[in-house]
C-alpha positions in Angstrom: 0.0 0.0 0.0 1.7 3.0 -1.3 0.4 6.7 -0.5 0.5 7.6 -4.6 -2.4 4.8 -4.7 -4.6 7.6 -2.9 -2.8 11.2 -3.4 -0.9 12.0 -6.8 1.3 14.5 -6.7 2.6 16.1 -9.8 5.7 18.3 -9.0 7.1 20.4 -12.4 10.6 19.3 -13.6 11.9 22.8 -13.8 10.9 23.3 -10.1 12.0 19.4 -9.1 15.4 20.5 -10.9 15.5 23.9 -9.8 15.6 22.2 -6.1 17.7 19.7 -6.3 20.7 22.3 -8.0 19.8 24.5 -4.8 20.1 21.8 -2.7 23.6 20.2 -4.2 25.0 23.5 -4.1 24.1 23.7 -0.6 25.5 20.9 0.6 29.0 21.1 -1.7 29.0 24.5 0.6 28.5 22.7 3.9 31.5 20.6 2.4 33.5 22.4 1.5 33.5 24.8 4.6 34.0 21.8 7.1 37.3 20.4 5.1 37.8 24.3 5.1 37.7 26.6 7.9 40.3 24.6 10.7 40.3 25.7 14.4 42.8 28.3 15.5 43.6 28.4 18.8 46.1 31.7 20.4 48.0 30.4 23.2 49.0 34.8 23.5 46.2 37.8 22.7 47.9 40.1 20.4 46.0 43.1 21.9 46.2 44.5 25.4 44.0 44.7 27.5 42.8 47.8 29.9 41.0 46.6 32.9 39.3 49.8 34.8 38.1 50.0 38.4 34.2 51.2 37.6 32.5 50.3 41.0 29.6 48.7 38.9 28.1 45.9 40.6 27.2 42.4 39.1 23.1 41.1 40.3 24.0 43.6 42.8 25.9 41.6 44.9 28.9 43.9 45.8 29.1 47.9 47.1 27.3 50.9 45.1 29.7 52.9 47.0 32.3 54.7 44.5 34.9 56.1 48.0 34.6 53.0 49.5 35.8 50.7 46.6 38.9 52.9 45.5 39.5 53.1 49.0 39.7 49.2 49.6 42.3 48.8 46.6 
């Protein structure tokens, strides 16, 4: 028992071939970027970085207090 027994479906070649380019040249991509692109891991950054003392606090969890943080470092 097949379903075309009960439903035919008549899909145009031009969109049936239209697709299936699409889809090949889709997937020669996905290919073709995964032999590609290879992981590149810096063991040193090659820009500095400034860290600044801004007294913001995090889920508000440490002091609002601007004197008393520059004070404590």
């Amino acid at each position: 028992m097949t379903v075309s027994r009960f439903i035919n479906i008549n899909i145009p070649k031009l969109i049936s071939k239209i697709f299936w380019i699409g889809f090949g040249i889709l997937f020669l991509g996905f290919i073709y970027l995964s032999n590609d692109l290879d992981d590149q891991y810096k063991i040193k950054r090659d820009f500095e970085v400034q860290i600044f003392e801004s007294g913001i606090t995090i889920f508000g969890i440490q002091t609002t207090d601007r004197e008393k943080f520059q004070n404590e470092n």
